[in-house]
Biopython code that builds the backbone (N, CA, C, O; Angstrom):
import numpy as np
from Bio.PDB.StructureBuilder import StructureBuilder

atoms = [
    (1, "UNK", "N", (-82.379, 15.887, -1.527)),
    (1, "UNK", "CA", (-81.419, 14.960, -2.117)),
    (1, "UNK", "C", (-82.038, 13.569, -2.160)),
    (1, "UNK", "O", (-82.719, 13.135, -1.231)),
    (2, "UNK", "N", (-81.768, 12.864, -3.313)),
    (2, "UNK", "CA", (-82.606, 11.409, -3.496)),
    (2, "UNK", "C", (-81.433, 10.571, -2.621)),
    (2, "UNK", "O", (-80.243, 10.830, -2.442)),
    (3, "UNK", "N", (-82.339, 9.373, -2.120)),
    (3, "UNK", "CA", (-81.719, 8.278, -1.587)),
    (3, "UNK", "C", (-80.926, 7.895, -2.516)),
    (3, "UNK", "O", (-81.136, 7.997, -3.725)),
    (4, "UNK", "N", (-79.680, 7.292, -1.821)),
    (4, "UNK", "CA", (-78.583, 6.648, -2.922)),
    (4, "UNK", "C", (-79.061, 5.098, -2.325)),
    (4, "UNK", "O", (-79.668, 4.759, -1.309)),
    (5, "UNK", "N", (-78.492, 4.363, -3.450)),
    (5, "UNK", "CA", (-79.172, 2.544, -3.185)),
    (5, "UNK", "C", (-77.909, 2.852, -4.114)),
    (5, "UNK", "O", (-77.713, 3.734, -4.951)),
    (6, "UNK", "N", (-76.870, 1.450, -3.500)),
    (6, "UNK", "CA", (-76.190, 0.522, -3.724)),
    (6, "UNK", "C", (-77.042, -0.660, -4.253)),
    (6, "UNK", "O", (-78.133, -1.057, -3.844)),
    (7, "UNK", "N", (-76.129, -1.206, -5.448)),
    (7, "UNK", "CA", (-76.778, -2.779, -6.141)),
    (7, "UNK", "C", (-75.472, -3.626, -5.907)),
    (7, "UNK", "O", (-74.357, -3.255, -6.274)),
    (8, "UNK", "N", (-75.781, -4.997, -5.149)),
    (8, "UNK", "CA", (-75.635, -6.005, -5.267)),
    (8, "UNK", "C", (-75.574, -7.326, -6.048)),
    (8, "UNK", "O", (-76.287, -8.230, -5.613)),
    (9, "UNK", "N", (-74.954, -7.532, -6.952)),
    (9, "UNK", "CA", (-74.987, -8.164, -8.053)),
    (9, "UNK", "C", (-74.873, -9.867, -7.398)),
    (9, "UNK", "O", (-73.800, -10.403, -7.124)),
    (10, "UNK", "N", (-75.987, -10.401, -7.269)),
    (10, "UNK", "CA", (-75.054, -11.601, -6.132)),
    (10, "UNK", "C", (-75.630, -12.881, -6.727)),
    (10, "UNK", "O", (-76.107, -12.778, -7.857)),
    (11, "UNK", "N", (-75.654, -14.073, -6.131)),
    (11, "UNK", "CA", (-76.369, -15.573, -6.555)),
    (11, "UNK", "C", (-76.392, -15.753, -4.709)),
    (11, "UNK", "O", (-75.655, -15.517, -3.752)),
    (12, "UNK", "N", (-77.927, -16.397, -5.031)),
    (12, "UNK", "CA", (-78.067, -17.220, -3.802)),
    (12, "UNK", "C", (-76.726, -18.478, -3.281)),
    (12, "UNK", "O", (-76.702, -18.908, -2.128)),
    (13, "UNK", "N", (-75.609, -18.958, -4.445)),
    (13, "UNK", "CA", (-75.232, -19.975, -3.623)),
    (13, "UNK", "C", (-73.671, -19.436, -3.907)),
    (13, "UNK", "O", (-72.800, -20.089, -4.483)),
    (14, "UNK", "N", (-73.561, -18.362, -3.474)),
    (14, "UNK", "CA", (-72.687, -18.056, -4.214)),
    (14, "UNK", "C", (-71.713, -17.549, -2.776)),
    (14, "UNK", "O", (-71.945, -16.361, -2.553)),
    (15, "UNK", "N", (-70.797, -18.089, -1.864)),
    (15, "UNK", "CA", (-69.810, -17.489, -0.934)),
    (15, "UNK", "C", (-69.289, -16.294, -0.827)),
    (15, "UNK", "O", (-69.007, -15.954, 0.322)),
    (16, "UNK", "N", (-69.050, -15.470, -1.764)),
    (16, "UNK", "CA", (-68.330, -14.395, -2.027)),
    (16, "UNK", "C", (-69.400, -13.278, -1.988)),
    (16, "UNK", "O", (-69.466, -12.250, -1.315)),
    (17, "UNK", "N", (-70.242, -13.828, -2.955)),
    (17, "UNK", "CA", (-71.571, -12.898, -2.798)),
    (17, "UNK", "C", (-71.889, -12.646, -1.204)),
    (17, "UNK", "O", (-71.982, -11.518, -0.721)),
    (18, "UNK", "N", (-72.042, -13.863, -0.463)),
    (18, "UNK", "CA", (-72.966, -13.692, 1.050)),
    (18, "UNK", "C", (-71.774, -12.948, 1.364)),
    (18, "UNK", "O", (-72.095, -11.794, 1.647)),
    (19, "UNK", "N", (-70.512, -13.132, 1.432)),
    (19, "UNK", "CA", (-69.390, -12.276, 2.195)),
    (19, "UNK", "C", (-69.753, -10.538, 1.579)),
    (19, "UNK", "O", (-70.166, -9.636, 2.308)),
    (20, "UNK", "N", (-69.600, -10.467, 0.771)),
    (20, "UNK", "CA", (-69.831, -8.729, 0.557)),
    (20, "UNK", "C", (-70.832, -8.465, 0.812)),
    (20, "UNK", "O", (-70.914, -7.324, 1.267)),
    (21, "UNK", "N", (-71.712, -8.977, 0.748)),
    (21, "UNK", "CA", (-73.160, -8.473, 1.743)),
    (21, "UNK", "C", (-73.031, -8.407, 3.032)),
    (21, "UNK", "O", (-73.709, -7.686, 3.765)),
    (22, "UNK", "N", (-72.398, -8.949, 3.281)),
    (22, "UNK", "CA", (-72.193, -8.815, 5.211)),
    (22, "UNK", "C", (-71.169, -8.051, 5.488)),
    (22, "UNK", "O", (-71.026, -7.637, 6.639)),
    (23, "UNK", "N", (-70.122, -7.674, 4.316)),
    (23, "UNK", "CA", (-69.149, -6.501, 4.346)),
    (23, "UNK", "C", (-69.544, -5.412, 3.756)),
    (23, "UNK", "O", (-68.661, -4.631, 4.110)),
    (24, "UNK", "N", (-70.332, -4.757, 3.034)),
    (24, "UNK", "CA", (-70.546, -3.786, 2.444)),
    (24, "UNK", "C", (-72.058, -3.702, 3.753)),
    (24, "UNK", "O", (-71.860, -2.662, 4.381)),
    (25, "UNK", "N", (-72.851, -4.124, 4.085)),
    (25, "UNK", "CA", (-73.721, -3.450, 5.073)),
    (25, "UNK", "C", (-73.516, -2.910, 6.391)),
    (25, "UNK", "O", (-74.417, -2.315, 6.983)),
    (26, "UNK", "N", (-72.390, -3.087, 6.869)),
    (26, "UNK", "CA", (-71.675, -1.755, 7.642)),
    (26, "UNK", "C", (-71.687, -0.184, 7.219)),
    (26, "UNK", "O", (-72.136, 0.896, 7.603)),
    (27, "UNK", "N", (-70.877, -0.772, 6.149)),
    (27, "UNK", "CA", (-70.640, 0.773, 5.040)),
    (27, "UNK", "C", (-72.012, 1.115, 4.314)),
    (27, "UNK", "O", (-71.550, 1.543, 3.256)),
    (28, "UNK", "N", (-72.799, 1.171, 4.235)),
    (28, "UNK", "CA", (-73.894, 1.150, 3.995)),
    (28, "UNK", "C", (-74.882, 1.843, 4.863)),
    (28, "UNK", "O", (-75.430, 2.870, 4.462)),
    (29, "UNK", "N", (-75.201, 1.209, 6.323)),
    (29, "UNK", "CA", (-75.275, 2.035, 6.915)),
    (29, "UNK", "C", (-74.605, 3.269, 7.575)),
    (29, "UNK", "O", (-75.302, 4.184, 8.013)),
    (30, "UNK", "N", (-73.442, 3.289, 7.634)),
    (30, "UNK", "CA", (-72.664, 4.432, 7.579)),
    (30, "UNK", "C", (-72.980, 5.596, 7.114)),
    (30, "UNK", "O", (-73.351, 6.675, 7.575)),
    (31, "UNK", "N", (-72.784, 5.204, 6.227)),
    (31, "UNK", "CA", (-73.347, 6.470, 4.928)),
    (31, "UNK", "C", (-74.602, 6.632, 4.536)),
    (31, "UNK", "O", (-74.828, 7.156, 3.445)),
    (32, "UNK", "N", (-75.464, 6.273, 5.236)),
    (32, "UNK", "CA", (-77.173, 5.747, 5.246)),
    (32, "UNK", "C", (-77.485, 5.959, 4.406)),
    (32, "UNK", "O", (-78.210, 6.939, 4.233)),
    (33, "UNK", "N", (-76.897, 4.704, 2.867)),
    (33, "UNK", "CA", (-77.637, 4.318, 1.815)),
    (33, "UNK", "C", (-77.973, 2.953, 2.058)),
    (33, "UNK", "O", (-77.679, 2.236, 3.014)),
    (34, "UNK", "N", (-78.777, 2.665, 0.817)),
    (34, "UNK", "CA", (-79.951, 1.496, 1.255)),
    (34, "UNK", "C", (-78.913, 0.186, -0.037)),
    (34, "UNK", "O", (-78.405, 0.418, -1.134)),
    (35, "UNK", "N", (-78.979, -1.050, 0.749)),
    (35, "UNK", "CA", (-77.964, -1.681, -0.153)),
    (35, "UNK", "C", (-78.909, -2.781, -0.495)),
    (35, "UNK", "O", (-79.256, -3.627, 0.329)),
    (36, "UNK", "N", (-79.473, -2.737, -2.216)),
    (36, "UNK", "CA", (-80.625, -3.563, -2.941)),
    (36, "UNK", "C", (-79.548, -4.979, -3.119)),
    (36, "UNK", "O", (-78.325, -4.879, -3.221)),
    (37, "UNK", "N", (-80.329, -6.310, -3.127)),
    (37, "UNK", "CA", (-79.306, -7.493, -3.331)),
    (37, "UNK", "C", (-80.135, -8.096, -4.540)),
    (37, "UNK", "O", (-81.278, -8.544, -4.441)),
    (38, "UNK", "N", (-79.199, -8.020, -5.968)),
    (38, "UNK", "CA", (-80.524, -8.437, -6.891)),
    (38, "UNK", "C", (-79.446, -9.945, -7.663)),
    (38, "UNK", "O", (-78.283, -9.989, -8.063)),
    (39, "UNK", "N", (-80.646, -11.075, -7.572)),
    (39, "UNK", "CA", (-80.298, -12.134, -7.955)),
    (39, "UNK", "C", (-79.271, -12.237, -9.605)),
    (39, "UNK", "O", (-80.006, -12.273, -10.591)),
    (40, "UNK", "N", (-78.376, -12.264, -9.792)),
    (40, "UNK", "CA", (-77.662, -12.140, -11.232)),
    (40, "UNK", "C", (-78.355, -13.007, -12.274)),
    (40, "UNK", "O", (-78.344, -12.704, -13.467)),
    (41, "UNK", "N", (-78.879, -13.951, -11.859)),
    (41, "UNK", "CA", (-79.200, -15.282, -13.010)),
    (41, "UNK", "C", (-80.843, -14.837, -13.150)),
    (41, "UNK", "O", (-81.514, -15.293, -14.076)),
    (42, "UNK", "N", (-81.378, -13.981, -12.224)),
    (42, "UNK", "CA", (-82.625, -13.361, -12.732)),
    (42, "UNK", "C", (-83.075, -12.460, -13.990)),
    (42, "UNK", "O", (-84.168, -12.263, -14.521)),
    (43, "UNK", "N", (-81.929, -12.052, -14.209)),
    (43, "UNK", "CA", (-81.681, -11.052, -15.283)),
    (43, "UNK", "C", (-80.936, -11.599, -16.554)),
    (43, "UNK", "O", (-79.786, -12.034, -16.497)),
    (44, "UNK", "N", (-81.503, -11.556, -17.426)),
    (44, "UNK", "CA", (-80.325, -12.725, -18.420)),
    (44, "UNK", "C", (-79.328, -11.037, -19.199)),
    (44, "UNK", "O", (-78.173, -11.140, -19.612)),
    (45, "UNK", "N", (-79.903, -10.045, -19.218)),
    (45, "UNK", "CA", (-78.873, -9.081, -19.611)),
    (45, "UNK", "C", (-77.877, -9.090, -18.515)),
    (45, "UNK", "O", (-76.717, -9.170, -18.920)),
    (46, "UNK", "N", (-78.030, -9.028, -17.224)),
    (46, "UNK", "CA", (-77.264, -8.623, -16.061)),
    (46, "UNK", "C", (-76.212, -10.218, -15.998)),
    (46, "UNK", "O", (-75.169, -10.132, -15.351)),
    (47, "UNK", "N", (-76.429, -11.107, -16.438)),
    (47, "UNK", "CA", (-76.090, -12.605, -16.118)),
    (47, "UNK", "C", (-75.146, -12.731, -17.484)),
    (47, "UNK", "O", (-74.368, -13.683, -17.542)),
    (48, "UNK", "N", (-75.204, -11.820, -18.537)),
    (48, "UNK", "CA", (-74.647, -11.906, -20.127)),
    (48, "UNK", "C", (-73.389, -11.198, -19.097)),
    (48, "UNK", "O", (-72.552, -11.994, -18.670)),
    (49, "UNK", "N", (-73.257, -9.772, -18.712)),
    (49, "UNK", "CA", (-72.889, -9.153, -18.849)),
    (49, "UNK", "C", (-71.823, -9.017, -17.305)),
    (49, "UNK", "O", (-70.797, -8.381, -17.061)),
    (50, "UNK", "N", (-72.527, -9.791, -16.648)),
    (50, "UNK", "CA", (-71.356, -10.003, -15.315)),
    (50, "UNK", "C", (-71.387, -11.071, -14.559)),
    (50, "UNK", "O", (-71.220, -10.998, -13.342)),
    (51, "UNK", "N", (-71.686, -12.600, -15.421)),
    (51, "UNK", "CA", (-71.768, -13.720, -15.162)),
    (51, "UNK", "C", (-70.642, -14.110, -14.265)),
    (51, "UNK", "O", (-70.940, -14.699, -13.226)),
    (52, "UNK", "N", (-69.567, -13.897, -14.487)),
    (52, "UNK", "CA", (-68.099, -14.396, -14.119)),
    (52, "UNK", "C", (-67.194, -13.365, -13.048)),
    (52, "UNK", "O", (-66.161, -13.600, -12.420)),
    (53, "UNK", "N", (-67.964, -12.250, -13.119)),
    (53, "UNK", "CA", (-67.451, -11.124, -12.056)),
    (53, "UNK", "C", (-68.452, -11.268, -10.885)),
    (53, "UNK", "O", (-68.122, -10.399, -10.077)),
    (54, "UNK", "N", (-69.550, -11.972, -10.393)),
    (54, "UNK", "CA", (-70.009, -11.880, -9.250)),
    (54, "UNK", "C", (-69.339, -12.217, -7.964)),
    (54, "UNK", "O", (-68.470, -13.084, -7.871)),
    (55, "UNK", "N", (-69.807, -11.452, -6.918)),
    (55, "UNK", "CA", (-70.287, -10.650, -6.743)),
    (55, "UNK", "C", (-69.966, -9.272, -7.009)),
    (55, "UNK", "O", (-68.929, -8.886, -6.468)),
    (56, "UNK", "N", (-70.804, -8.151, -7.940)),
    (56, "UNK", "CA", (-70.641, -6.619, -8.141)),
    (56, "UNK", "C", (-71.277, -5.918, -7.350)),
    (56, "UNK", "O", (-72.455, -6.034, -7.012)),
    (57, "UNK", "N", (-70.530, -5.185, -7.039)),
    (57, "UNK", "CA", (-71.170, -4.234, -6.014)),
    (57, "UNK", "C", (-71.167, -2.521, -7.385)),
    (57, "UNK", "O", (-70.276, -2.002, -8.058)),
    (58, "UNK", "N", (-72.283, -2.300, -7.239)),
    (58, "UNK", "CA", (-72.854, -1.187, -8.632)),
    (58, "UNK", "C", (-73.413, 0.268, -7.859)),
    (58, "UNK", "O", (-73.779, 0.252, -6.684)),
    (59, "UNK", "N", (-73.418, 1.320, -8.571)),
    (59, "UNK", "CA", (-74.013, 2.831, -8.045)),
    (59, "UNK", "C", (-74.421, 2.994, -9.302)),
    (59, "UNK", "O", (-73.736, 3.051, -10.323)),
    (60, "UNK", "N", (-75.410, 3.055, -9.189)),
    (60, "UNK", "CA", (-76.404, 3.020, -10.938)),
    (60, "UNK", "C", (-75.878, 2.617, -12.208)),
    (60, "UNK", "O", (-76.733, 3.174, -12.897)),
    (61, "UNK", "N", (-75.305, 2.205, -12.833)),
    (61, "UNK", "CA", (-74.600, 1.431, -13.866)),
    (61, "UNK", "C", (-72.791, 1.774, -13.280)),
    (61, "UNK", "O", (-71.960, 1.067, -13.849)),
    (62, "UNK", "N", (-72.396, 2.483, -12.537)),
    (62, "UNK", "CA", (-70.650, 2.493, -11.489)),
    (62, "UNK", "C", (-70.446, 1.246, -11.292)),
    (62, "UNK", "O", (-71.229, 0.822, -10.442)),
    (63, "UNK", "N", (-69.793, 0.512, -11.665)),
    (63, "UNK", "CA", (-69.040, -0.587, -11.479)),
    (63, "UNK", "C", (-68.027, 0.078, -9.747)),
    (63, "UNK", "O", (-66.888, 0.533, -9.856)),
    (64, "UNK", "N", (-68.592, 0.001, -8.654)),
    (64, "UNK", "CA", (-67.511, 0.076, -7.621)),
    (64, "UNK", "C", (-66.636, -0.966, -7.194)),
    (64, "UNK", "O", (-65.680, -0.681, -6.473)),
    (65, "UNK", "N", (-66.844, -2.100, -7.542)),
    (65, "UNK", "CA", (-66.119, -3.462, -7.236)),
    (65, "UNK", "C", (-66.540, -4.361, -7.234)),
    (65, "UNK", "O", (-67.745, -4.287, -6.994)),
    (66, "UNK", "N", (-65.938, -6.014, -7.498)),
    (66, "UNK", "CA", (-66.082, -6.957, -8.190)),
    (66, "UNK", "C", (-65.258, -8.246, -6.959)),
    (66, "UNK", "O", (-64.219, -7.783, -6.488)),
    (67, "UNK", "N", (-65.563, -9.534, -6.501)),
    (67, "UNK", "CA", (-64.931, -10.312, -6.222)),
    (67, "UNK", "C", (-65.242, -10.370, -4.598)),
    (67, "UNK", "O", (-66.115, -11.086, -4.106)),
    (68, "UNK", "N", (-64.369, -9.487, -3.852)),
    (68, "UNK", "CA", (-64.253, -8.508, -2.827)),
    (68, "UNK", "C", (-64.560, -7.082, -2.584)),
    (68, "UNK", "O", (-64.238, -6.185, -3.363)),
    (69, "UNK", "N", (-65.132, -6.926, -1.586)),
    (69, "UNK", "CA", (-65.404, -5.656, -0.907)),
    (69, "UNK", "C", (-64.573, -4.397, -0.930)),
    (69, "UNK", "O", (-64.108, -4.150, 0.183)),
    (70, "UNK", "N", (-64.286, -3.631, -1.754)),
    (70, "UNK", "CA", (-63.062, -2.669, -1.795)),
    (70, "UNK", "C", (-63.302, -1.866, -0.980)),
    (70, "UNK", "O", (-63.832, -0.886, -1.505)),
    (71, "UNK", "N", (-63.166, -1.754, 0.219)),
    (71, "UNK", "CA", (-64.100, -0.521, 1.481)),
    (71, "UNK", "C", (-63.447, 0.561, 1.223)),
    (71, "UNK", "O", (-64.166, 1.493, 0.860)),
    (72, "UNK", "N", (-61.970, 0.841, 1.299)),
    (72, "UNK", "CA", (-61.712, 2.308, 0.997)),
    (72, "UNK", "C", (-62.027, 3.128, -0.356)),
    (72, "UNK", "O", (-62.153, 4.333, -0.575)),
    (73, "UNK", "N", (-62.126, 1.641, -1.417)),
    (73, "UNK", "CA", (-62.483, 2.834, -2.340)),
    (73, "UNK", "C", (-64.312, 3.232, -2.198)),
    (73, "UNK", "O", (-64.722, 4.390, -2.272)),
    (74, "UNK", "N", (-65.056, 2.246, -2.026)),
    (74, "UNK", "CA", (-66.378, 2.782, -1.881)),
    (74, "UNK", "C", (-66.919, 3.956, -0.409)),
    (74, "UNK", "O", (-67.997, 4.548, -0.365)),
    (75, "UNK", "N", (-65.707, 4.024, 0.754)),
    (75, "UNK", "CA", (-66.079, 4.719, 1.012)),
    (75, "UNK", "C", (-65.332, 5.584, 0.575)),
    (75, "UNK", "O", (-65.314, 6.206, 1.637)),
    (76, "UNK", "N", (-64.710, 6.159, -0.052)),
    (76, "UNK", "CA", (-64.196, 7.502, -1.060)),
    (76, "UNK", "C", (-64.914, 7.945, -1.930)),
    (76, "UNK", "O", (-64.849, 9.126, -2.269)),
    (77, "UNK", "N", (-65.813, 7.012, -2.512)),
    (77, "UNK", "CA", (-66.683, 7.148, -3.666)),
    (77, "UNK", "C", (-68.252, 7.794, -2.809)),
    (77, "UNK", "O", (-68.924, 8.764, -3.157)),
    (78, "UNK", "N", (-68.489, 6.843, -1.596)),
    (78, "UNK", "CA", (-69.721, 7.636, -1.257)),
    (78, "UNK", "C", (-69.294, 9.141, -0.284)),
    (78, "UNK", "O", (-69.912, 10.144, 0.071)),
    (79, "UNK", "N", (-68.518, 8.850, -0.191)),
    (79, "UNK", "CA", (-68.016, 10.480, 0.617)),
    (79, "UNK", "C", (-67.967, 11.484, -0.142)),
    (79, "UNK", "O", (-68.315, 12.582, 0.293)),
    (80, "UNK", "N", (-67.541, 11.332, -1.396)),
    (80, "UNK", "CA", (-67.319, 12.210, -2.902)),
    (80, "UNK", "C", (-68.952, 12.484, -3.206)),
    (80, "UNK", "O", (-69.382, 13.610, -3.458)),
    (81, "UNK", "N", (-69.636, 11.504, -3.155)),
    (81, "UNK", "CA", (-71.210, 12.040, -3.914)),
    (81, "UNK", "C", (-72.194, 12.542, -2.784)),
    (81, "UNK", "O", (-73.354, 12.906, -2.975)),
    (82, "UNK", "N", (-71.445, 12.493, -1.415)),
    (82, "UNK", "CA", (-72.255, 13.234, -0.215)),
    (82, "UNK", "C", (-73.394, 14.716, -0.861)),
    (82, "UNK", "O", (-74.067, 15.370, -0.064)),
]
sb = StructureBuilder()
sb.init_structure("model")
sb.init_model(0)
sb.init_chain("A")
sb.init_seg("    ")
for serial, (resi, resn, name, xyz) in enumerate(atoms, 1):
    if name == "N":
        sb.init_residue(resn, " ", resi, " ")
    sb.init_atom(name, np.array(xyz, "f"), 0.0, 1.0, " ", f" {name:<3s}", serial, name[0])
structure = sb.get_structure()
């Protein structure tokens, strides 16, 4: 079975971003997937396309949540793709 990696849609100055990173890496290790943190304004497709929703938390193009950390639904979602 391939490693699952969680994406992080975040900005360095960004509050909300540092908060779901420090809330989603619990759950993360939990479920021992690997959680990638990729800069939004690095990407000008990724920065078109979810400029105003950061921080996203993503499972290969899965939109799992936006703003805040949704823990029950992502852990429902990684329990489902076990």
């Amino acid at each position: 079975m391939a490693a699952i990696e969680l994406t992080l849609l975040s900005r360095s100055y960004c509050h909300l971003c540092h908060d779901m990173e420090v809330a989603a890496a619990p759950l993360a290790a939990e479920f021992g997937v690997a959680l990638r943190v990729v800069d939004v304004d690095a990407d000008p497709e990724l920065e078109a396309k979810y400029d105003e929703l950061v921080p996203v938390l993503l499972h290969d193009d899965m939109e799992l949540c936006h703003y805040f950390l949704d823990a029950p639904k992502v852990r429902e979602y990684l329990a489902g793709i076990r």
